[in-house]
Every structure is written in structure tokens, then in C-alpha cells.
N, C-alpha and C positions, 0 to 999 in steps of 0.2 A: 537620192533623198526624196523622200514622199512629200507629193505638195500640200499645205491645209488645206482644210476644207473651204471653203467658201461660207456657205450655209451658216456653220457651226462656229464659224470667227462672231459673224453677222450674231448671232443669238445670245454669244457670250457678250458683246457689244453692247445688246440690248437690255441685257439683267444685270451691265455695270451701272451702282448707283451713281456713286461720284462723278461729276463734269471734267474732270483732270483727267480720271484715270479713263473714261468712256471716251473724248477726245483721244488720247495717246494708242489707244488700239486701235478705233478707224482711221488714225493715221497713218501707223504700221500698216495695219488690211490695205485700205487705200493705194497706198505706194505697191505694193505684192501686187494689186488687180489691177493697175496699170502696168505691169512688169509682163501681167501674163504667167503669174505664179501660184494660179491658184487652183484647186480644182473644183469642178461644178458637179461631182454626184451628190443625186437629189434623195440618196435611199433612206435617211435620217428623218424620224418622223416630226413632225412639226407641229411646235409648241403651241397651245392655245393660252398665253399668259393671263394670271390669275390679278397680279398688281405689277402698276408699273414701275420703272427702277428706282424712278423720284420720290416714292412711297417711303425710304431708306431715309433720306436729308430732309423730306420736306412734311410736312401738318397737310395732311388731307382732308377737304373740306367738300361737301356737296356744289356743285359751280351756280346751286339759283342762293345761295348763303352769301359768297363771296360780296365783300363793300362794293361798292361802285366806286370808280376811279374819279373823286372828287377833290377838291381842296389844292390843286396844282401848284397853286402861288407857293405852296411851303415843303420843304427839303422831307420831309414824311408822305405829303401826298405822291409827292414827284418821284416819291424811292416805289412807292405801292402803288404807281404806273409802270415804272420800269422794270419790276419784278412782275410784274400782273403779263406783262409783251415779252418778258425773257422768258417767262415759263411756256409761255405759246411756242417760241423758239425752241427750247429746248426739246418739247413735245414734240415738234417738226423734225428735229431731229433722227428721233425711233419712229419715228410714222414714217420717215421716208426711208429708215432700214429695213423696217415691217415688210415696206413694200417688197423690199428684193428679199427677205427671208420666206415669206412666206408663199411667195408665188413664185414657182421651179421653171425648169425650160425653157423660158420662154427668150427671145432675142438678144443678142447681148448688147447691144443697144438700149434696151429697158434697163438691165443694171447699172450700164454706164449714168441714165438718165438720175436715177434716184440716188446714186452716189456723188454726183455732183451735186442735188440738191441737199442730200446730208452737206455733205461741205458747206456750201453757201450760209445752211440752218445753223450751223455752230460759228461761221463767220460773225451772223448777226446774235447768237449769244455772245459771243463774247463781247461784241462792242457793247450792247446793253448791262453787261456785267459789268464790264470796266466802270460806265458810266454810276450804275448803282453802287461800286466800291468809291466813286468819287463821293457821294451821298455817307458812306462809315458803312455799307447795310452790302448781304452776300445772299446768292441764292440760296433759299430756303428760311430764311429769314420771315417771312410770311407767309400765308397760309397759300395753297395752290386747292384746284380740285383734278379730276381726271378724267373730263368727258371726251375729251381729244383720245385719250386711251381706251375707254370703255367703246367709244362707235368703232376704234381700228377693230376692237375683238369682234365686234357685230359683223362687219363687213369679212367676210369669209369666201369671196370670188372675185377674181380680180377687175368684174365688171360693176360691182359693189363700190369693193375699194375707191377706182378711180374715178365712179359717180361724185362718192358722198365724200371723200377725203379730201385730193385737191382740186377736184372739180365744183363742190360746193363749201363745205366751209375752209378750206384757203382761199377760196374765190371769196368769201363774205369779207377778207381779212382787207380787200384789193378796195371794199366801201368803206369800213371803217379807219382803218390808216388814214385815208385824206381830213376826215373827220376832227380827228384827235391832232393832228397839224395844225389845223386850222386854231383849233383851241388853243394847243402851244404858241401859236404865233401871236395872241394877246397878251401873252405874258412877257413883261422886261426882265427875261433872267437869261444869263450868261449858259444855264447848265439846258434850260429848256431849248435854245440854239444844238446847243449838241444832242439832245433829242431827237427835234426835229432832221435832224442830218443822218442822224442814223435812219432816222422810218422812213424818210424818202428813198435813201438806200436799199433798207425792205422792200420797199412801196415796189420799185420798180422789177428786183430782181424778184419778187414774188408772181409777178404777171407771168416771166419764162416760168416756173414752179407751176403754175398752173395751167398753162401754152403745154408742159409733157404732160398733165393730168388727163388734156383734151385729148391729146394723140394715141396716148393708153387705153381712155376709155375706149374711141372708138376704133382701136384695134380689137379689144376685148369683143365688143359690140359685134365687130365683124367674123369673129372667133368661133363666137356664140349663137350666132345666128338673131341677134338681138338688135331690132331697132332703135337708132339714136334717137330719138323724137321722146321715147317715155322714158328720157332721164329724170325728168321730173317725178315720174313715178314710184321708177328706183327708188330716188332719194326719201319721198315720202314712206316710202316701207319702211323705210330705218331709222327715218328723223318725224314723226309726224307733225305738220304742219309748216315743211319745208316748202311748202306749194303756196305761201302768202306772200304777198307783196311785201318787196323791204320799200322803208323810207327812202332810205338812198339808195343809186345803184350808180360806182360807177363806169360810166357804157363804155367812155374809152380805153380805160384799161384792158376792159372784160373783153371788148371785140379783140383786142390785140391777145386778148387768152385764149381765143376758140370761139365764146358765145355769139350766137346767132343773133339776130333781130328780132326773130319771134320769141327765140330763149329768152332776150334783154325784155321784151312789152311782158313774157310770163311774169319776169320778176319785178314788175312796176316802175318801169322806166316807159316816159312819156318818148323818151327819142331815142334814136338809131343810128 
């Protein structure tokens, strides 16, 4: 019996809109690539996608339009936070199939890597789902935009990729998370407790997510003949203005990512 493809499970994966039916094949695929059932020719040319699959269910909107996640205290702000972080979820999802679809050959330990972080990324949709069905409200229920999607299309080398993908903005996600805790943690509600319990849940396994982004890039780095030092660089080619100090940075999570001392004072962090 001929084995599927690998590749071309992965692509059909990624142009499934719906969350059910997108979940139920990487979990078939899934089970086959730990079985060792699969095969890895790479001769099938590869897609450079036009929109993403969420495009199908959801209202796309420019990401500098979207509301600002205000008003927590009431059952509508708290659903258009939880859909605003599921959709980042979701998006992590295909970004972390992107990875293995799009870049051939290489270790199998890399695929291993990004398929367990797919896994993980549908883990945390779905708790964030649940919790928005506890709210009456489903995905796609509000508006989403696709900048998560449009920089995967930009980033077109795998030392690209694992700059600017989880190397910087899922690394940005490791500053904000503690943030928006904090916020939930002033509010007296039952449902913002279970919030907060899921994004610490993110909070933490997003650090390993971004711990393989480190190891990727500077395999790629190494690959390529490219020094790690001007990732910042990278990054600014494809995000301009990635090279500004954030407010917050924060250090312990990040060192436990990869980031250096000199990388943490780049990004405006006073300690190390």
C-alpha cells in the first residue's frame, strides 16, 4: 500500500477552514507520523498561499482597525478577549504546519518539533473556545485580521521564518500574556479565574514554542553561513521598526527561550 504523502496531508490541513474538521486530519496525520507511516518526498511544488483558511468562517479586518480589548468587567468584553487570544491560537496552529510544509529535508526532529507545537496550539484553542461557548459566542463570531498569516507568506527561508515567527512575535506573546493577567486578576469574576488558568497554561508552554524557534533559527544560521547576532536585522527587514524598545520585556521567561543578555538590553529590558 503506498504511504501518503506527508507534505500534501500538511497543505490539505492547512486550506481546511473549519476548526473540527482541520483538528480531525492533523490528528489522523499526527498518529500516521508517529507510526512512521508516512512518506517525506519533497517533489510537489509548494504553495505560496493567497488567504488564510480562517478567511472561510471569519470577517477580515486590517489588525491596526481591530477594538482594543477593553471593557473586561462584562460578558461581551471578556468573549472579544477570548476570541481576539483564540484567534492568535488558531493562527499558531498553520504557522506551526507552515513550518513543516514549507521547508523540505531537513531533520526529523524539526518536524517532530512543529508538530507537537501544532498540538499544543489547538490544545489552547480549544480551551479558549470552550471558555468563549461558556460566554453563548464561537469562533468567528467577531471580526479577526491576518497579519500572523501575511509575515508567514513573507518569511520564505527557513532562517526568516524562525527569526521573525517564533522567535520574535511568539516571543512578544511571552510580554504580553503576564500583562493581561495581571489585568484579569482585578476583576471579581468566576469566568476571568478560568482565563487566567488557561494563559498561564499558554504563558508557560509558549516559552518551550519559542526555546524550538531558538534552536531552528540557529541551526538555519548555521546552515546558511549566517551570523546570529543580526537577528535583529532579519527581523527589521520584514517587520520594520522591530528594532524599538518594548515597554515590557519579560527577561525570565525569554532567557529560558534562548534570548541572550545583550538580545534582552536590545529590547529594553534594564536587567538580565
Amino acid at each position: 500500500m503506498k504511504q501518503q504523502n506527508f507534505y500534501l496531508l500538511i497543505e490539505n490541513i492547512l486550506t481546511t477552514p473549519q476548526p473540527d474538521q482541520k483538528i480531525e486530519k492533523f490528528q489522523s496525520m499526527y498518529k500516521n507520523y508517529k507510526c512512521d507511516k508516512l512518506s517525506f518526498e519533497s517533489k510537489h511544488s509548494i504553495q505560496i498561499f493567497q488567504t488564510p483558511s480562517f478567511e472561510a468562517i471569519c470577517k477580515v479586518k486590517p489588525a491596526t482597525s481591530m477594538p482594543k480589548r477593553t471593557a473586561l468587567t462584562t460578558p461581551k468584553g471578556q468573549a472579544n478577549l477570548l476570541h481576539a487570544i483564540a484567534h492568535i491560537e488558531y493562527s499558531a496552529i498553520d504557522l506551526a504546519l507552515d513550518h513543516c510544509y514549507r521547508f523540505r529535508d531537513l531533520p526529523r526532529e524539526y518536524y517532530s518539533d512543529w508538530l507537537k507545537v501544532a498540538e499544543d496550539e489547538i490544545r489552547h484553542f480549544q480551551m479558549l473556545h470552550s471558555l468563549l461557548e461558556e460566554l453563548g459566542y464561537r469562533y468567528g463570531d467577531f471580526s479577526v485580521h491576518r497579519f500572523l498569516f501575511d509575515v508567514s507568506q513573507k518569511t520564505l527561508t527557513l532562517v526568516e521564518r524562525m527569526a521573525v515567527i517564533p522567535r520574535y512575535l511568539e516571543a512578544a506573546g511571552l510580554d504580553s500574556n503576564p500583562q493581561i493577567i495581571e489585568k484579569l486578576r482585578r476583576i471579581d469574576d468566576p469566568l476571568c479565574e478560568k482565563i487566567i488558568d488557561a494563559l498561564e497554561i499558554i504563558l508557560e508552554e509558549e516559552v518551550d514554542h519559542v526555546h524550538k524557534g531558538d534552536r531552528w533559527f540557529r541551526y538555519a544560521c548555521q546552515k546558511e553561513g549566517i551570523d546570529p547576532d543580526t537577528y535583529f536585522d532579519l527581523v527589521e527587514a520584514v517587520l520594520p521598526g522591530a528594532k524599538r524598545p518594548k515597554p515590557f520585556v519579560n527577561v525570565k521567561a525569554r532567557k529560558r527561550a534562548g534570548f541572550s543578555c545583550v538580545e534582552l538590553k536590545q529590547l529594553g529590558s534594564e536587567e538580565c
